[in-house]
Each structure stands twice: as structure tokens, then as C-alpha cells.
C-alpha positions as CSV (number, residue, x, y, z in Angstrom):
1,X,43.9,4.5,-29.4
2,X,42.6,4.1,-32.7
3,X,45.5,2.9,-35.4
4,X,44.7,3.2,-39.4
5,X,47.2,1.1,-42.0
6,X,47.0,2.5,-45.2
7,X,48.5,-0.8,-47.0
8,X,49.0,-1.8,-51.1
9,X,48.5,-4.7,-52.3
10,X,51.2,-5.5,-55.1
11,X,52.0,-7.5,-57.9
12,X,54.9,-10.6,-57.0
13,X,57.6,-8.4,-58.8
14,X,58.9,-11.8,-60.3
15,X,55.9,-12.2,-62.0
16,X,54.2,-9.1,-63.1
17,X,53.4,-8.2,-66.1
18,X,53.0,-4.6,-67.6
19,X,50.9,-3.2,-70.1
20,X,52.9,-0.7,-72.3
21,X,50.4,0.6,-74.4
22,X,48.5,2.5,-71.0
23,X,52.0,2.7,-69.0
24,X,50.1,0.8,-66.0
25,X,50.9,-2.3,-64.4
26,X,48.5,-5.1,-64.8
27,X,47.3,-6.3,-61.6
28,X,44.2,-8.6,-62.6
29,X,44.9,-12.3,-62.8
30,X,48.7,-12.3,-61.2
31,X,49.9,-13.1,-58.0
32,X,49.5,-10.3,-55.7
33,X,51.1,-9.8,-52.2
34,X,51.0,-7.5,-49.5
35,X,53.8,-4.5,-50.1
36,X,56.5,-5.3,-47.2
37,X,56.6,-1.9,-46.4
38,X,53.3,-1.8,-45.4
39,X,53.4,-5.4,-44.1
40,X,55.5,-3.7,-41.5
41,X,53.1,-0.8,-40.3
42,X,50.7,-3.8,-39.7
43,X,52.8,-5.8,-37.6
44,X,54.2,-2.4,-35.4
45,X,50.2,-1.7,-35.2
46,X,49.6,-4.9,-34.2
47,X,52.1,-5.3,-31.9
48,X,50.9,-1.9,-29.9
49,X,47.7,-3.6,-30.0
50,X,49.1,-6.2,-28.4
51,X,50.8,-3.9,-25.2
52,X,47.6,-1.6,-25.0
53,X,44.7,-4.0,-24.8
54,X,41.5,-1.7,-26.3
55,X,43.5,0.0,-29.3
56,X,42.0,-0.8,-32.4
57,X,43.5,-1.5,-35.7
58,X,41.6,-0.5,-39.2
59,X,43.0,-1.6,-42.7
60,X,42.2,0.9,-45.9
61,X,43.5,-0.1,-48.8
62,X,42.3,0.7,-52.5
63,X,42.5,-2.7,-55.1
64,X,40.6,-5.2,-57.1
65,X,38.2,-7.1,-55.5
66,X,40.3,-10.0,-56.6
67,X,42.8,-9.3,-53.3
68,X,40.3,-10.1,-51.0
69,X,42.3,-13.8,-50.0
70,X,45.2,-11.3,-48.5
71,X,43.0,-8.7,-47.0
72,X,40.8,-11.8,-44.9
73,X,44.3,-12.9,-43.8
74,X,45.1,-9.7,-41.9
75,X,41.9,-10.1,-40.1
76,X,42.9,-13.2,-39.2
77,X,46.3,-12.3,-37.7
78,X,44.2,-9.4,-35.7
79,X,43.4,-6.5,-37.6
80,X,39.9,-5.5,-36.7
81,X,38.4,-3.9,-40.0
82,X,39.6,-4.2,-43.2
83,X,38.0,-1.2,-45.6
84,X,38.4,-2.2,-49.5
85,X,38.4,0.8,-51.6
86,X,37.3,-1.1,-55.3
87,X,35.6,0.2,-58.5
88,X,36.5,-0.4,-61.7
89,X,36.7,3.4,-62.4
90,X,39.9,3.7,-60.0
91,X,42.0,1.6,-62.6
92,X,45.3,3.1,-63.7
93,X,45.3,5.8,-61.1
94,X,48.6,7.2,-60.5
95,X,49.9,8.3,-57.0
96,X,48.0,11.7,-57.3
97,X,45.0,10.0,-58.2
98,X,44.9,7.6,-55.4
99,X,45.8,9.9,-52.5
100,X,42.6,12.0,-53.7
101,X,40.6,8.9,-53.7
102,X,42.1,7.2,-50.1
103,X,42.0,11.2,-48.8
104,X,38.9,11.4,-49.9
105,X,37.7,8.8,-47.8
106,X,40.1,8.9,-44.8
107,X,38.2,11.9,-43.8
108,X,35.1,10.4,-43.2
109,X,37.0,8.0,-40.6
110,X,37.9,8.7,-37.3
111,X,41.8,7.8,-36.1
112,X,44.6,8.9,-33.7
113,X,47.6,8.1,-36.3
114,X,48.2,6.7,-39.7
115,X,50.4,4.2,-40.6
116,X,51.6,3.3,-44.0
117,X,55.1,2.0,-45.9
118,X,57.5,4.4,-47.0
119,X,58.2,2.6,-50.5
120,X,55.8,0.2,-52.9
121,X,57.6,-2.4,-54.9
122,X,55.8,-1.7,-57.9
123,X,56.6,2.0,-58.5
124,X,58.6,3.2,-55.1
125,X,57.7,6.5,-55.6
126,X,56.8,7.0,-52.5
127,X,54.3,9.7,-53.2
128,X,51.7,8.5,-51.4
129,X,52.2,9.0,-47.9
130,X,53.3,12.6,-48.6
131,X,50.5,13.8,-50.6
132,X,48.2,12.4,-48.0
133,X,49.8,13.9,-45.1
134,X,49.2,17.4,-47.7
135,X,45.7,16.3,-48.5
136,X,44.8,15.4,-44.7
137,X,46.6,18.9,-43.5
138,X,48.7,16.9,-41.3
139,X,52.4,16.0,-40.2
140,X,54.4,13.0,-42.2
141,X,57.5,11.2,-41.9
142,X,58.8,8.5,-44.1
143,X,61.9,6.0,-43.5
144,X,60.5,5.6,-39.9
145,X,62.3,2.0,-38.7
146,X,61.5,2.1,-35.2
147,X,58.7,3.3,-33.2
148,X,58.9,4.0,-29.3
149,X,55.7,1.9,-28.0
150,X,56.5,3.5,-24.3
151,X,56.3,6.8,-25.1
152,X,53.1,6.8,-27.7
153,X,49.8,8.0,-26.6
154,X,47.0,9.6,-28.8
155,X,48.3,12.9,-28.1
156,X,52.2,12.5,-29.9
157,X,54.6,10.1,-31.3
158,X,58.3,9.2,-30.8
159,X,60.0,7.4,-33.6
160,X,63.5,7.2,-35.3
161,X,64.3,7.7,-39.0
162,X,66.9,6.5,-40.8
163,X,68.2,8.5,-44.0
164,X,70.7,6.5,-44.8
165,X,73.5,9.1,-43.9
166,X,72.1,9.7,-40.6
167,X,69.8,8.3,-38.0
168,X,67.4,10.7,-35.9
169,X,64.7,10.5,-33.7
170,X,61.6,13.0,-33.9
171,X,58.6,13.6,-31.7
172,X,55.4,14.6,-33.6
173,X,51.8,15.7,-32.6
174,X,48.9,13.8,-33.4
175,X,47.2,12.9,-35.7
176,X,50.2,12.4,-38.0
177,X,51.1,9.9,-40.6
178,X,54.2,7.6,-40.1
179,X,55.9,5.6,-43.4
180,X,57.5,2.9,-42.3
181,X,60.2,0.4,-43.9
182,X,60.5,-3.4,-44.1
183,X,64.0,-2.7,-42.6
184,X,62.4,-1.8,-39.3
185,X,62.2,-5.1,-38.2
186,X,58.2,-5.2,-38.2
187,X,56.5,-8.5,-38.9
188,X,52.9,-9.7,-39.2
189,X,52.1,-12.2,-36.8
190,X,51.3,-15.8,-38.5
191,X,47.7,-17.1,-38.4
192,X,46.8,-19.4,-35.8
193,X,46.0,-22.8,-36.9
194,X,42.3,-22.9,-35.6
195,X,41.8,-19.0,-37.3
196,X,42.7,-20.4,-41.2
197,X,39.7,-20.8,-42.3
198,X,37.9,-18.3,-40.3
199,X,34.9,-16.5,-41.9
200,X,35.9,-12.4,-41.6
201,X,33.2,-11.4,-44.1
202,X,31.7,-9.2,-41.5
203,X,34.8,-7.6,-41.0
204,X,35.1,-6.5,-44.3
205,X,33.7,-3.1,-45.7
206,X,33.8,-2.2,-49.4
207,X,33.7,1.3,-50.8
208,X,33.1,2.0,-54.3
209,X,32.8,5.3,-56.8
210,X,29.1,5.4,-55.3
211,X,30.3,5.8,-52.2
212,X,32.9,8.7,-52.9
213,X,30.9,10.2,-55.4
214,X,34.3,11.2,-57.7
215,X,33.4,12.2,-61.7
216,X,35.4,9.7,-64.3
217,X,38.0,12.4,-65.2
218,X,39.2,12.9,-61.8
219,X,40.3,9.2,-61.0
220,X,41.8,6.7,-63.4
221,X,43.5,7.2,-66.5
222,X,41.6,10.1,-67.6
223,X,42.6,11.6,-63.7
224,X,46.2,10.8,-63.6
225,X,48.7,13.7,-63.7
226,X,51.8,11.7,-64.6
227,X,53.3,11.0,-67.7
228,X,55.5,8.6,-68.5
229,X,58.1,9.1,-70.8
230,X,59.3,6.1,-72.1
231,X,59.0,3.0,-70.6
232,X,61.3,-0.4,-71.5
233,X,62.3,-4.0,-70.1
234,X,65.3,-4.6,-68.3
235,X,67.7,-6.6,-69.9
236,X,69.9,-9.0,-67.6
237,X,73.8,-9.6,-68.6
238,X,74.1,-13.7,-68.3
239,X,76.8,-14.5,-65.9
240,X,78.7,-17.4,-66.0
241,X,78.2,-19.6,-62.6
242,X,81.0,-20.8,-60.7
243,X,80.5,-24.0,-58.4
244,X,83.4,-24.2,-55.6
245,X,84.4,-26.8,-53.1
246,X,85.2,-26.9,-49.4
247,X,88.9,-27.1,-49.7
248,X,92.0,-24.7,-50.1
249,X,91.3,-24.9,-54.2
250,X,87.7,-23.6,-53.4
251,X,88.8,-21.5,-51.0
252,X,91.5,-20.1,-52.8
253,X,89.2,-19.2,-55.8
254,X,86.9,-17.4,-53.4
255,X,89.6,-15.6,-52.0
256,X,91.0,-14.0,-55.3
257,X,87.4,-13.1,-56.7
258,X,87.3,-10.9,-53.4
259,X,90.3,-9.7,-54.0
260,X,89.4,-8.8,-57.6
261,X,86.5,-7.5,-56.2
262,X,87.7,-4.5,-54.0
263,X,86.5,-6.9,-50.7
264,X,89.9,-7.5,-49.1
């Protein structure tokens, strides 16, 4: 079986900073991470790597070249290909944008299922996976937090959903696209000790407008269907910080702010 993780590499939401004159978050020279949604398709594509020795896992993701620190670290921790999707015309695409750029090149690839997170932390539209699956002519699910390892083959899947109201599991044909959540319980392995330092350059493949041959209006800026309305900073209320001991006073003060609450 061959396994492809559509992942995003995001900004640390603590310290991001935004650029309101383009409506487009800044992603050069800030700490970046990989999304935890899509940390977890990793680790569940990993981890059927893992029970099915011969499956092969492939990494396409579409960012600065300045991520490549995270992306050698998930072919450190077993991923065998990571395939960076960089040019400095793909800057400011919106979700419409990107799905025709990763679409564009997903179909030169060959794959038995998709995986990718159901939300990013720095827009959660979750817009992505969707128009891909539209893009791709082909079945996808979002909210998936559990995956029946047993049951898949390269012919169909059986996973559950949660929708918040409800929980359900689904069967789907292949070659399908499953969104996954950080509640699912997915992790990425951690890097062995004797693997930190491991050159992966060969592991690495970069794609660029050359390769995808896209004109400048359809990608970036000039390609982005979205429009942003407005735009403004959250503003936090200060809260005044209670500190509370280990006996019946603290107790008692923790008792009648659940009380006041709704709690108890």
C-alpha cells in the first residue's frame, strides 16, 4: 500500500504575526510547526507502516523553503519521501488556490489513499481536503478520529467519524481522501537518538512553478478567490488571578466559584 499525507506547516499561533494590509499571514522568519491535525495522519500512516511491512509513506506539502528543519524530521521518524511544493509565486494563496496547486501535482503521483487533517490552526477552514477530494474526483471524509488498521486494504477503508452530535462508522472505496483530527489519538513517533542528525537530503524532492507550469494570476494573490472582509486583533479581558491553598479555606473558595459557575 502506498499512503500520501498531505500535511501544513503552520505558524506557532502564540507567535504569529499577520500582515493586514494583504489579509495573509506571515509565515517567513516565525516559528513554524507541523499542524496537529495533520501530525496525526502521519502518525496513523506510520503506524500502518509499522503493521504492514512494504507500505510506503509519501509527505506533500506546499511552504517556504525555510520549513525544511520540520520536513527532515518526518523522514527521520519514518516517512519515506517528503515532496516540498515551494516558489515564491504560491505566496498568499488561499484554500482555492492551494488545492489547484497540491491537485495539480497529486495527479502526477501514484497512491492508494490520502491522508490529511481535517482543520489548520491558522485559518481552520477546512477547505482543503474537500476541494481536493472535488479536484481529484474522489470520495472525502473529514472528522475521521479512528481508523480500522484490520480491515484496510488498497481496495476500501473503514473508519469512524465523530460530528460532535454523533459518532459513525463508514466504509469507502479507494482511492479516497481521509481528514483526520488531533483528537484521534494519532501521534508521530519520536526520533531515535542515533537518527538526529541524519542526512535525508536524498529523501527530499522539491517542486516549483517550473515544475507545475501555473500562470501568476492563477496562484497567489492575484489567484485567490476569497475576500476578506475585515480583519481585527483580538482583544483579551484581564482577569484577576486567584492563588488558593490546600485547606478547607482554599477548598471552600473553589467550591463556591463552581458553584457560581453552573459546575455543581
Amino acid at each position: 500500500m502506498k499512503i500520501l499525507c498531505m500535511v501544513k506547516i503552520v505558524p506557532d499561533v502564540d507567535k504569529f504575526k499577520y500582515d493586514f494590509d494583504t489579509n495573509t499571514v506571515v509565515r517567513e522568519n516565525v516559528r513554524m510547526i507541523l499542524n496537529p491535525d495533520d501530525a496525526s495522519s502521519v502518525g496513523v500512516a506510520l503506524k500502518i507502516k509499522h503493521l504492514y511491512p512494504g507500505t510506503t509513506v509519501e509527505v506533500v506539502s506546499m511552504a517556504p523553503e525555510s520549513v525544511r528543519p520540520l520536513i527532515y524530521d518526518l523522514v527521520r521518524v519514518g516517512v519515506d519521501r517528503v515532496n516540498l511544493i515551494t516558489d515564491k509565486l504560491f505566496s498568499g494563496s488561499d484554500s482555492y488556490a492551494t488545492s489547484k496547486v497540491l491537485a495539480k501535482y497529486v495527479q502526477t503521483l501514484s497512491y492508494d489513499i490520502i491522508l490529511t487533517g481535517t482543520h489548520a490552526i491558522d485559518g481552520d477552514t477546512s477547505h482543503v481536503p474537500a476541494q481536493l477530494g472535488e479536484l481529484l474526483d474522489m470520495s472525502q471524509m473529514s472528522n475521521v478520529i479512528h481508523i480500522d488498521e484490520q480491515l484496510l486494504d488498497t481496495t476500501k477503508a473503514v473508519f469512524t467519524v465523530d460530528f460532535d452530535s454523533e459518532v459513525a462508522t463508514y466504509e469507502m472505496q479507494l482511492p479516497g481522501i481521509l481528514s483526520l483530527r488531533k483528537e484521534s489519538g494519532y501521534k508521530l513517533p519520536y526520533i531515535k537518538y542515533e537518527d538526529m542528525n541524519k542526512d535525508v537530503t536524498d529523501s527530499i524532492h522539491v517542486i516549483t512553478n517550473n515544475d507545475l507550469g501555473f500562470e501568476p494570476f492563477e496562484i497567489g494573490l492575484k489567484g485567490s478567490k476569497t475576500k476578506v472582509n475585515k480583519t481585527f486583533v483580538k482583544e483579551y479581558e484581564k482577569r484577576d488571578k486567584v492563588v488558593v491553598t490546600n485547606d478547607d479555606q482554599g477548598i471552600n473558595t473553589v467550591y463556591a466559584f463552581l458553584q457560581e459557575k453552573g459546575f455543581i
